[in-house]
N, C-alpha and C positions, 0 to 999 in steps of 0.2 A: 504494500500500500504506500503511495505515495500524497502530501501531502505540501502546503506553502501554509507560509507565516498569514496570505492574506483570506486563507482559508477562514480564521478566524479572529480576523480583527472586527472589532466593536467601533461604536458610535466615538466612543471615548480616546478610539488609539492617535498616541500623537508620532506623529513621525516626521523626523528633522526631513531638509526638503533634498540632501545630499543621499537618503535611504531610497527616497521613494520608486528610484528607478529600479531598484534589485527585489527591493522588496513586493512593488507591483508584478513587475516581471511575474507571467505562468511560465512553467518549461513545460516542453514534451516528456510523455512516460518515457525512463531509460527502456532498453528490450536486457531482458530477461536471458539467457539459453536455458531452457529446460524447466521455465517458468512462468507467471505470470503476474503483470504488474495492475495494480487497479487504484484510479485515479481516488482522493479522497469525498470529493463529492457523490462519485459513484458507488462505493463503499456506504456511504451515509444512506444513500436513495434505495439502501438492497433489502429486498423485504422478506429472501429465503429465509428456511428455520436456521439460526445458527448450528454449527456442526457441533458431535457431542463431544462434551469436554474428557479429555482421557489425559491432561497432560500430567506428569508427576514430579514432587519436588525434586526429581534427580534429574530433569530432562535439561537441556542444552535450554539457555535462553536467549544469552545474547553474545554475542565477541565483539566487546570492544577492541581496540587498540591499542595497545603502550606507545608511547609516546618517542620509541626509536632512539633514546640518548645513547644506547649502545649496541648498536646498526639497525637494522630495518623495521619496524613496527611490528608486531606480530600480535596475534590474534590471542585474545585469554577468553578460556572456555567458561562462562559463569551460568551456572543453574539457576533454577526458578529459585530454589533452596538460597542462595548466596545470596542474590541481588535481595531478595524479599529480607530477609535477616535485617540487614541494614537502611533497608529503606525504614521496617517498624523499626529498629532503633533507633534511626537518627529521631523521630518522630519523640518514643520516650525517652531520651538524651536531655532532649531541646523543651522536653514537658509543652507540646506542641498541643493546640487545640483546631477547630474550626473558624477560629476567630482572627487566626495569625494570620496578615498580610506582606507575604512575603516578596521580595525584590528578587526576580530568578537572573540573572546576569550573568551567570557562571555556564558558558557553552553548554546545550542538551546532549551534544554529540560526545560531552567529556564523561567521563564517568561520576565526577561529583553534579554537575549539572546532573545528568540525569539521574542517579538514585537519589543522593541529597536532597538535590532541587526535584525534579520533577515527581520521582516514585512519594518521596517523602510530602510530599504536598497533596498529591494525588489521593494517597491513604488517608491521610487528615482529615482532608475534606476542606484544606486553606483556600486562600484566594492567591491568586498568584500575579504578578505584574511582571513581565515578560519583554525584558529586552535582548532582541536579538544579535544586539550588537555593542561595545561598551563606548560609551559617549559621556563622559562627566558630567556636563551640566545637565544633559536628560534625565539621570539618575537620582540627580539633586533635587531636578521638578518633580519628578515621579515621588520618592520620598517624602516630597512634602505633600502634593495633591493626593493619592493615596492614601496619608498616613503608615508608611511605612512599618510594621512590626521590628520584623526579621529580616536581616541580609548576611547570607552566606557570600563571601565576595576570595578574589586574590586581594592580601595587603596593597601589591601594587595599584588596583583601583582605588584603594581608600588614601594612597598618599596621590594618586592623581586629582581626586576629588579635594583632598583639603588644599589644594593648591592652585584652584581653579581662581581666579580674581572676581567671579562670581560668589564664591561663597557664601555670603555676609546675607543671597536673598534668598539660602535655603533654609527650610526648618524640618531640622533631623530630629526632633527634640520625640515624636513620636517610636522612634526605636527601643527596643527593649532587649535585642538579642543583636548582636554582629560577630562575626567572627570566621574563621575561613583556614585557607591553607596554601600550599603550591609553591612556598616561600616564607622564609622567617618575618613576620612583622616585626619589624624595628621598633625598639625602647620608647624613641622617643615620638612615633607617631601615634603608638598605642598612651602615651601619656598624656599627650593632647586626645585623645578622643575621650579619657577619663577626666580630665579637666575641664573641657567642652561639656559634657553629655554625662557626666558618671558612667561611660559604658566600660564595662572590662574586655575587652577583645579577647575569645576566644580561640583559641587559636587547635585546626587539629591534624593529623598526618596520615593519608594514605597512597594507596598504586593504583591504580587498574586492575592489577595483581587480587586487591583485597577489597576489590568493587566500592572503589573510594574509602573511610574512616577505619583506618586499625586504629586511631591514638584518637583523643580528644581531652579538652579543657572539662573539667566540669562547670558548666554555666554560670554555678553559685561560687567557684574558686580555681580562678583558671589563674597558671604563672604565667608572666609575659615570656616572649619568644621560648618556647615551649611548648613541645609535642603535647602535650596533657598524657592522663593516662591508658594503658590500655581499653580500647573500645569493650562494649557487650558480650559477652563469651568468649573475649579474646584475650589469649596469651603472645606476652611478648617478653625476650630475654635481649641481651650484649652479651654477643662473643667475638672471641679473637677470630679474623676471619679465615685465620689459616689453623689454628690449633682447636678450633671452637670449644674450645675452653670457656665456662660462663666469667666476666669483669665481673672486677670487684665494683660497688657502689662509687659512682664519680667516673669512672676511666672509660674511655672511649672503646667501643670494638663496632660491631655489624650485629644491626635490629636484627632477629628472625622472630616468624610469625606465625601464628598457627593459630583456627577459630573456624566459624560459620561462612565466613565469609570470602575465604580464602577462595582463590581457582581452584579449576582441575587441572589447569596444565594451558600448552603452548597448543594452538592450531596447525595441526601436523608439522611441529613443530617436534619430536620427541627427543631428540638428543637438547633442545633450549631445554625443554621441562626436567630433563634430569639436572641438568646443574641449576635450577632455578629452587632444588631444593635441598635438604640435607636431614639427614636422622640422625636428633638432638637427644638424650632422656629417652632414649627410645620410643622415639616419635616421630611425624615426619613435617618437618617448618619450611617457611617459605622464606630466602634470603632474599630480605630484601635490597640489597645493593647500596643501603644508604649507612652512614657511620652515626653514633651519637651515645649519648650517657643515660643515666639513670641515677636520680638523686634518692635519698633516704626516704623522703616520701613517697615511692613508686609512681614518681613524674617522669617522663622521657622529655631526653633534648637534641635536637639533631647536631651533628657536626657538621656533614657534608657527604655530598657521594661520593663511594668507595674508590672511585676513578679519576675522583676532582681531585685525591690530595696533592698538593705543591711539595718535592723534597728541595727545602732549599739550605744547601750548604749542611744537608744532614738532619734541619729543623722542616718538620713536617707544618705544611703552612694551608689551612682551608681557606679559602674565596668565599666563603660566606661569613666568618670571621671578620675578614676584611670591609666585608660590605658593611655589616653590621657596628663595626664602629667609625665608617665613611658619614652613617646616615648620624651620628653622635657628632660628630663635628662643627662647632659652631659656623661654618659656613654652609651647614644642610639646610636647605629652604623651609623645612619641616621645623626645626630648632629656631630659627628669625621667624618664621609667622608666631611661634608659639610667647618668645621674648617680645616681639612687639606687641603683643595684650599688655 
């Protein structure tokens, strides 16, 4: 089934005048080999009986895509079982009602767009406000005309938006939840949205791998730049990536992961899916590729990925380190808008 954005736009939808061409735009059905595609209007207009439901929670549901930082994309196998887990979780995470109006901006084709955003809203029974595209000051309007509850977002949006020289004619004052992932929010952006707003930025970490959220803030005590802690039935350790030996509390090794939510593996992919996992505890976890700690309170913190690290001169040097006290610098535009209040 195929489908466009203008399939269901309302009376209400605003759209900047630089969308409208893409956004109006119909395309042709792609063709299929060995299948059939059906327009979503025609879909909607079908009056057979629906077919009988046989599907089970072990069956294939979706294959999204990994996002290729370590060659080619590849397909993860997620069941009905996986994607569902976390869609009701992030739902009772977020202590989510029918009343939540949420800012969906985070791509549907991503895998937090879609379970986060989409599944998670769809269960609910929230309201959703739907941009297909990220545009700072639309997000700002939208926020305010809406009333905004909830915005799951990338940090990077929300230092875009505080930066907009618009600012000053939005009113966020309506939020009650923000928080997101895909990159470490910076100290001091999250400290102006706490100073602005009282909001705490939640902050949480997943793959595609783990159909979006293995880690999260908890809502009511979330630590800045910080993984939060293991998601919903989910287990998560630090180990050495070569002796998988479990680290001690504080030191750095490689997350693995293990839960509901977890894939089945690589889309004919099978030699990726064997090294994609490893048997820990006599178990079997999903490495995930990325380095980080674990403090006393069974908080995770990221380091960086296992292939970002810098050896320099023998000292081992993360870029996300770097970034992170770049954005600390009294010359960050984030740190001058907040000193000029």
């Amino acid at each position: 089934m195929v489908a466009h954005y203008h399939d269901a736009f309302g009376d209400q939808a605003e759209l900047p005048a630089a969308w409208t061409p893409w956004l109006r735009t119909r395309h042709g059905l792609p063709s299929l080999p060995g299948g059939h595609v059906v327009d979503w209007a025609e879909a909607l207009a079908c009056d057979a009986p629906p077919p009988v439901h046989d599907r089970q929670p072990s069956d294939l549901c979706v294959l999204p895509y990994t996002s290729g930082t370590t060659g080619l994309p590849k397909g993860c196998m997620h069941t009905h079982a996986s994607v569902m887990h976390n869609a009701m979780a992030a739902s009772l995470w977020g202590n989510s009602t029918p009343e939540n109006i949420a800012l969906l901006v985070v791509p549907m084709f991503h895998i937090t767009g879609m379970v986060v955003g989409m599944h998670t809203g769809v269960y609910t029974g929230s309201t959703l406000v739907i941009m297909p595209r990220w545009d700072r000051d639309l997000a700002g309007r939208l926020i305010s005309a809406w009333r905004v509850t909830h915005w799951s977002n990338i940090p990077t949006m929300v230092i875009d938006l505080l930066a907009s020289p618009h600012f000053d004619r939005y009113d966020l004052s309506s939020l009650v939840f923000i928080g997101g992932g895909g990159a470490a929010m910076p100290q001091a952006v999250a400290q102006r949205l706490l100073d602005l707003y009282g909001l705490r930025y939640a902050e949480g970490y997943g793959l595609t791998e783990t159909a979006a959220p293995s880690h999260n803030n908890p809502p009511d005590a979330p630590k800045q730049q910080c993984l939060g802690i293991p998601f919903m039935s989910t287990e998560a350790r630090v180990v050495d990536p070569d002796s998988l030996q479990e680290m001690p509390v504080g030191e750095a090794g490689e997350i693995i992961i293990r839960g509901p939510s977890v894939f089945q593996g690589y889309w004919k992919r099978p030699d990726a899916t064997e090294l994609a996992f490893v048997e820990f505890e006599g178990r079997r976890w999903f490495r995930s590729g990325d380095l980080g700690k674990v403090d006393e309170d069974g908080y995770f913190f990221i380091t960086d990925r296992l292939k970002r690290m810098i050896n320099a001169s023998g000292f081992k040097v993360w870029p996300a380190e770097v970034e992170a006290l770049m954005f600390r610098h009294p010359s960050s535009c984030c740190v001058r808008r907040r000193e000029a209040r």
